[in-house]
C-alpha positions in Angstrom: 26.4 30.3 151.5 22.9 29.3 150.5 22.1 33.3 149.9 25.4 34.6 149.2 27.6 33.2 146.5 30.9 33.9 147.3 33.1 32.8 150.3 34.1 36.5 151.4 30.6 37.8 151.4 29.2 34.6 153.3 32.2 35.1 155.7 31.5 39.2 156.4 27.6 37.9 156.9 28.7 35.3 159.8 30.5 38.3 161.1 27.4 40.5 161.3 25.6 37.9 162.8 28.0 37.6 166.0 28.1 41.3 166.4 24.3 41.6 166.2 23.9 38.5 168.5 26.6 40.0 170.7 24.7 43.7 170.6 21.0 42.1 170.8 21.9 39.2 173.4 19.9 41.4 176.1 16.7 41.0 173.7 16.6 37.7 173.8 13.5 36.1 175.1 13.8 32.7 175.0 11.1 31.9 172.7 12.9 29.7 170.7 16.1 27.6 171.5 19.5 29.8 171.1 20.4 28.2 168.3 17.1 29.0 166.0 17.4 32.6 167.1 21.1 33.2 166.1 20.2 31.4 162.6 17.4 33.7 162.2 19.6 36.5 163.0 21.9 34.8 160.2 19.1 34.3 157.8 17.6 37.6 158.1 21.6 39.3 157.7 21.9 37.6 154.4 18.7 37.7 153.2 19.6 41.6 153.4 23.3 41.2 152.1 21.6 39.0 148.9 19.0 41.9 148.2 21.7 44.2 148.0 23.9 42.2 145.2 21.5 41.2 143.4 20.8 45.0 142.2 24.4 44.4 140.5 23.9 42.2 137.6 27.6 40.3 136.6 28.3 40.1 133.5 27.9 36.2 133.4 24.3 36.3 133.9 23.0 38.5 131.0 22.5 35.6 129.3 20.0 33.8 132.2 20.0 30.7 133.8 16.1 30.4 134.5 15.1 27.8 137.0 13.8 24.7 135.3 10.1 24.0 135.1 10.2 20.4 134.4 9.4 17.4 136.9 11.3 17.3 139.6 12.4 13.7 138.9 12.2 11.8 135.4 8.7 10.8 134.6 9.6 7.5 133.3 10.7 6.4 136.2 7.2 5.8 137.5 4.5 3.2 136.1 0.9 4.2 134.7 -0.1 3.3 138.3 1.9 6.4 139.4 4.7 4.3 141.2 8.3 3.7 141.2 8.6 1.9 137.9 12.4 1.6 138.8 13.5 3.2 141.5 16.9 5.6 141.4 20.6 4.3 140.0 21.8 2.3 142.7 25.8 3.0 143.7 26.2 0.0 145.8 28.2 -1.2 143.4 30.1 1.8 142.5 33.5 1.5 144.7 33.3 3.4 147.9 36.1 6.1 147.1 34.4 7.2 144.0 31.5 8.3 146.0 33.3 9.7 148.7 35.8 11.2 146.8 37.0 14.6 146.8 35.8 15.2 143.1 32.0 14.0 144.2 31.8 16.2 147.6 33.1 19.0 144.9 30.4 17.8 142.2 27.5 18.3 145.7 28.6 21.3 146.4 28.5 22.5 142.7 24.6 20.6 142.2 23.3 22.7 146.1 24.9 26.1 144.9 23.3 25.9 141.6 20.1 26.0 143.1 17.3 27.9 143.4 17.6 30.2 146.4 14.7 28.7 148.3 15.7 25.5 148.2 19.0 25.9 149.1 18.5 27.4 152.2 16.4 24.2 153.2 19.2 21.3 151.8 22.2 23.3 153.7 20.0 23.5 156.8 18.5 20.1 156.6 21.5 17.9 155.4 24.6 20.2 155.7 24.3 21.8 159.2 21.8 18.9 160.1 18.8 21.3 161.7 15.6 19.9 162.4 12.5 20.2 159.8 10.5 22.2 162.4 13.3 24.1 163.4 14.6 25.0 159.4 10.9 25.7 158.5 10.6 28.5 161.3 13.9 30.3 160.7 12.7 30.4 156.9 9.4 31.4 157.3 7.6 28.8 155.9 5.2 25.8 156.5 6.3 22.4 157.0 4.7 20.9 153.9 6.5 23.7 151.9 9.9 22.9 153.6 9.2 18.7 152.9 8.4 20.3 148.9 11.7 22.3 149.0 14.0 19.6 150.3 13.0 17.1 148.2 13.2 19.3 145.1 16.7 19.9 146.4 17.8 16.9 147.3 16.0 15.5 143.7 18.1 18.2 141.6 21.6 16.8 143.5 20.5 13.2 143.1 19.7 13.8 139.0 23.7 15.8 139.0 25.1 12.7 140.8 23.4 10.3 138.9 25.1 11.8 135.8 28.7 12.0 136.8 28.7 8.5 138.9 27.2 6.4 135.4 
């Protein structure tokens, strides 16, 4: 789901993967651990299956939804020093259902799919299927510094989305 949007094309891509893990399983080397080799296989099938869709331009987008370009968390939170002036909303006193609630699981999964494309690959590997930082930042391609950059820009977008609906 973090390259595809919908359900049915993120559920033909998991399909390809097992029949090209199933047709490639002589190839494998052992290089990496099973598990980052069938993601890659993954990664690489949608990365494909996105490139193709997004020559098709839905109707819904011809008016844009750039990615935003401001900071990636409110600059008045932070002091002339450059630290935490106040530090984020705290929800410990927010009752416990409210944040585990249906609605706020739905309100995440809203926040990650609205995401760039880059950094939701990183917040659904990192914090959804729970993959290490080394392992997500090989899979993806990129350095470790730029997977730290992209999960916390992630993970600071879904924060600012919660922040509004729990006030």
């Amino acid at each position: 789901m973090a390259y595809v949007r919908d359900r049915q094309a993120a559920e033909d891509v998991v399909q390809e993967t097992w029949l090209a893990v199933l047709r490639g399983l002589d190839g494998f080397e052992g290089r990496s651990s099973l598990k980052t080799w069938v993601f890659g296989i993954a990664i690489n099938l949608a990365r494909a299956r996105h490139r193709r869709e997004s020559r098709i331009l839905p109707f819904s987008q011809l008016f844009g939804r750039g990615e935003s370009k401001g900071p990636t968390v409110d600059p008045s939170r932070f002091g002339a020093d450059g630290m935490w002036s106040r530090g984020p909303a705290g929800w410990s006193d927010l009752p416990e259902a409210r944040v585990l609630g249906a609605e706020t699981l739905n309100r995440v999964k809203v926040a990650i799919a609205g995401l760039p494309r880059a950094q939701r690959e990183v917040i659904v590997m990192r914090d959804v299927v729970g993959m290490e930082a080394a392992e997500v930042a090989e899979i993806v391609g990129i350095s470790a510094e730029n997977q730290r950059v992209r999960l916390h820009r992630a993970r600071a977008a879904v924060r600012k989305v919660l922040e509004e609906y729990l006030r």
